[in-house]
N, C-alpha and C positions, 0 to 999 in steps of 0.2 A: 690346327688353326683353320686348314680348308673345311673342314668340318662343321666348325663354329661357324664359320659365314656358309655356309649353303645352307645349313639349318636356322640359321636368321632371316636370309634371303626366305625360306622357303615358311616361315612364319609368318613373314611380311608379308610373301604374295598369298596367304592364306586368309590372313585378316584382312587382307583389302578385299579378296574375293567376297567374302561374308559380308563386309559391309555393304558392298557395294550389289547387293541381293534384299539390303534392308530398305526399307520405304516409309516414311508418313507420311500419313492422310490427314489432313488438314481441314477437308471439306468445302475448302473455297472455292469449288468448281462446280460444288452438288447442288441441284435442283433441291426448292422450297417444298417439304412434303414428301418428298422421293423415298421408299422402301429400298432403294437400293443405293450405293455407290462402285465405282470403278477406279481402283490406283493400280497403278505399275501393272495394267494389262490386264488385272484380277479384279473379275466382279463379285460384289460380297450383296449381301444380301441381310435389309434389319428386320428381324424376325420377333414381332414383339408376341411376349406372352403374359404377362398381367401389365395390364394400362396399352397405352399406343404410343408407339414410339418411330420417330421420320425424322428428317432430315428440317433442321431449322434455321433460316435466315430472316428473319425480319425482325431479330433485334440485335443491330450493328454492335460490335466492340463487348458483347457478354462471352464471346467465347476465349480459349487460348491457345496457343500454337504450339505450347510448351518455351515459348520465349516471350510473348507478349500478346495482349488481346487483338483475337481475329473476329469474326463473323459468323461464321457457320460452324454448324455442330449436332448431332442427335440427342434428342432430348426427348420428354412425354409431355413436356406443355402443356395440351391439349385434353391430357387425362391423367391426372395424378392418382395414386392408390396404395396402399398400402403395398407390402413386398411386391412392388413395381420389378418388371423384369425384359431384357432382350437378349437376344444373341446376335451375334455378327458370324453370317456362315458364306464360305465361299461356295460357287459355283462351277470351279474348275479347278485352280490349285487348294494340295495343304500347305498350312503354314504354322510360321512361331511368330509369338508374342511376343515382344521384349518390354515393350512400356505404354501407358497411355493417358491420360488426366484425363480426371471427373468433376461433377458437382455437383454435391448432395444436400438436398435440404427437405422440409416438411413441404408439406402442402403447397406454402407460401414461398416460392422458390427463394424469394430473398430471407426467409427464415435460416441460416445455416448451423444455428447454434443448438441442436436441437443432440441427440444420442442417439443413434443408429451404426448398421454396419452394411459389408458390402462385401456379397458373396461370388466370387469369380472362378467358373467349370471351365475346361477346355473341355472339347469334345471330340470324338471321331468316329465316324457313324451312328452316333446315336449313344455311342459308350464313355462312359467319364473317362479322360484319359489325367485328371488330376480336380480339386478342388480344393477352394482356401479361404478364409474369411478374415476380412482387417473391419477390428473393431473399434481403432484408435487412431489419432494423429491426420485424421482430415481438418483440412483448411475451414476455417467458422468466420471467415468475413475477405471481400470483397478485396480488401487492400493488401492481400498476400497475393499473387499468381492470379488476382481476379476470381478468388473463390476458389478455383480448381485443384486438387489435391493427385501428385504425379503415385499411377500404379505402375510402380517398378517390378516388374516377372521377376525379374534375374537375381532378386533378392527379397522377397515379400516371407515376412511372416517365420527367416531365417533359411528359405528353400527357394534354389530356382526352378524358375518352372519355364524360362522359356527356353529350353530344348524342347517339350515337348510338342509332336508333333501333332495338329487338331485340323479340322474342317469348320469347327465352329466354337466360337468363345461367349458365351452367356455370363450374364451380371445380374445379379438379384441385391435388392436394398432389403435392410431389417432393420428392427427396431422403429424410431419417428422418422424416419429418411421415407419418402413418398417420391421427391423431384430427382430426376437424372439425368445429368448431360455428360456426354462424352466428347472430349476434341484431340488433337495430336495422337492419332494411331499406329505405335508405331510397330511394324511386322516384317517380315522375311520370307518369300517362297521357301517351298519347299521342293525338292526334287522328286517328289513322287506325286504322279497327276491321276487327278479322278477320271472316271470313265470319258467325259468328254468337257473339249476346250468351246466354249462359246467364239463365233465370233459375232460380226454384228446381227443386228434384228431389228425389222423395222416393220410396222403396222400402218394402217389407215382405212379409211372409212369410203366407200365413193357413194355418188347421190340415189342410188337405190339401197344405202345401209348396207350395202354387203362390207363385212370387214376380212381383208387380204393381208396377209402375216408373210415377211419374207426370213430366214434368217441360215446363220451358215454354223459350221462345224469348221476346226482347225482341224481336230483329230477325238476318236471314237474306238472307245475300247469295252467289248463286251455290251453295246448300247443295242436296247429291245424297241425301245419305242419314246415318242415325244407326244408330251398332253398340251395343246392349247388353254392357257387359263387366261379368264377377263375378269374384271373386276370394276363397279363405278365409282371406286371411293380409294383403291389402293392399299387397301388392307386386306379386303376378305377375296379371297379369288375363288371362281369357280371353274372345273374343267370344259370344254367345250368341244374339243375335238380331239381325234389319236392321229397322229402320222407314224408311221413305222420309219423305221432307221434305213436308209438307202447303201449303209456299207454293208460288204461284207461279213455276213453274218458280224454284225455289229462291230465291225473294226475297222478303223482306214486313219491312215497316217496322211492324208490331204486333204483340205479344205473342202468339203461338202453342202452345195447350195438345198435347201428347201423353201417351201413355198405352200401355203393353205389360202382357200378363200371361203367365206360362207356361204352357204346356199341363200337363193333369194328370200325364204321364209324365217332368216337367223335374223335378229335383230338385239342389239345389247341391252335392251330393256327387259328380254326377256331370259336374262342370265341366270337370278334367280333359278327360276323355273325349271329352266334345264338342269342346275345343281340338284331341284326338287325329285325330281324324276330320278337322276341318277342314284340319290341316295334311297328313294323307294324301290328300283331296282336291285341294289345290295342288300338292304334286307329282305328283298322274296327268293334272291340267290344263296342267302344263307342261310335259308327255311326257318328266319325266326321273325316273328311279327309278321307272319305273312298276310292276316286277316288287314294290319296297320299298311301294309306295302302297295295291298289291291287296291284298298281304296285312297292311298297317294296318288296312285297312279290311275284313276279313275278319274280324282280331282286334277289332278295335271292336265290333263287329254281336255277334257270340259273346258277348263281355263285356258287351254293352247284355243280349241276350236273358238273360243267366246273373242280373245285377243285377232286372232286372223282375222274375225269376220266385221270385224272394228276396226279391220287396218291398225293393230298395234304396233307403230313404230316407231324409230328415234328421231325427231324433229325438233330438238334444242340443240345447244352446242357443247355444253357439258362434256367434260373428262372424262375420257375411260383408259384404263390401264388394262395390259398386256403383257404377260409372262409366258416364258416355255418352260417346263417341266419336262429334264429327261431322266428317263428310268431303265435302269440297269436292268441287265437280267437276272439278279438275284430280288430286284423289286428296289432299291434305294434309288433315293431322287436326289437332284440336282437341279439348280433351278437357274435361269438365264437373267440378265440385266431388267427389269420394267421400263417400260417404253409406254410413252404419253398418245391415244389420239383421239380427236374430233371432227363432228362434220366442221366442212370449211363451207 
């Protein structure tokens, strides 16, 4: 009998623990636009790969909570397309899936009666760690859950799949399904942590254009180096500086400040350009196209000198977006929250 209740007790305090490790995201906190979001401590990252796909709020009561319609949600809006696709990758923990609602339609996002499917990868590192495709039984009208159709992990398609453990979960539409919104995320850390824990980051601009990037570490394992990427639209980012890792040959179990600032000649108009150069310098490094590389980087240099000598710089107030990139030393990356800034 003592037996029976210690192994109930010990059930109990086992399923509370797990629940109480499980989270949704709801999106009601996320910026309009935003490539990224932040729940329960963990920044993820929407990673679109056919169409574009962010963070959407400007049309009230379309989303759902999983209990009733909210407001915010990821979706492609903005660019429909045939096998439309993103992934949700973290930047510091792994995790599981357990559940999440969708809403698929054509082109016409209030089209929903249309015959499509919806293909859903975990990931980890870059390696399928499962894949599944549901090609029936989504919601076709408004007046069910608000359009939304709940993806259950734990039981899809006759298999669970959220034990397993990923860094990034991807969704592809097929068939006439083009629109895709996502709301109610719902996930669980996982106990094993990628090389490093972000904590904050914060950027700005001051009145000679120079842009200064502040941001910390919690903890750093096996970490080589951090790329500064900028971007004017928050989709396409380009690298712009390297800071090396200040632990321990890349390891420290304590909070870690860094700090970058641009030189006076860096201006974010000229980001582009610097991607240009960089990518002309890998191909004269990998001795192919080298004849295509010289004269990249011929044409770069002329157009850097042409810009300077014209005061090329940023004097509107226009958005620019901010990410860290850190890279392991086997080469995998991990990428930090994005952060918004502007001359003031």
């Amino acid at each position: 009998m003592k037996k029976g209740v210690f192994f109930s007790i010990y059930i109990f305090f086992l399923s509370s623990f797990s629940f109480a490790q499980s989270s949704t995201e709801q999106f009601e906190t996320e910026v309009n636009n935003s490539t990224s979001f932040t729940d329960n401590g963990v920044v993820f990252n929407i990673n679109s790969i056919v169409g574009t796909f962010d963070i959407l709020t400007e049309y009230p009561g379309t989303g759902w909570s999983g209990t009733a319609a909210d407001n915010v949600y990821i979706d492609n809006t903005d660019h429909v397309s045939n096998s439309a696709s993103f992934s949700i990758k973290t930047t510091s923990n792994l995790f599981r899936v357990s559940s999440f609602w969708v809403y698929c339609a054509s082109a016409d996002a209030n089209n929903q009666n249309v015959s499509g499917s919806l293909t859903i990868t975990g990931k980890s590192g870059g390696v399928n760690q499962f894949t599944t495709t549901k090609s029936s039984g989504f919601v076709t009208s408004i007046s069910t859950t608000n359009g939304y159709t709940l993806i259950d992990l734990t039981n899809l398609n006759g298999n669970d799949y959220s034990s397993f453990v990923i860094d990034e979960l991807e969704l592809t539409l097929g068939g006439q399904y083009q629109y895709l919104a996502l709301d109610a995320f719902t996930w669980a850390k996982d106990a094993t942590m990628l090389p490093v824990t972000f904590g904050s980051i914060s950027a700005s601009i001051n009145n000679a254009n120079n842009v200064s990037v502040e941001w910390t570490t919690e903890q750093e394992t096996n970490n080589a180096y951090f790329e500064i990427e900028a971007s004017d639209d928050g989709k396409t980012f380009t690298p712009v500086a390297k800071v090396l890792s200040k632990a321990d040959n890349g390891n420290s179990d304590v909070p870690v400040l860094y700090s970058w600032e641009s030189s006076s000649a860096f201006t974010l108009s000229l980001v582009p350009l610097i991607g240009f150069i960089l990518v002309a310098f890998s191909l004269a490094r990998s001795k192919k196209s080298l004849l295509t590389a010289r004269l990249s980087i011929i044409a770069a240099i002329v157009f850097l000198a042409a810009c300077t000598k014209s005061g090329y710089q940023v004097t509107d107030n226009r958005k620019y977006y901010i990410r860290i990139a850190q890279v392991d030393k086997d080469g995998t990356k991990a990428y930090s929250k994005t952060v918004v800034v502007h001359r003031k």
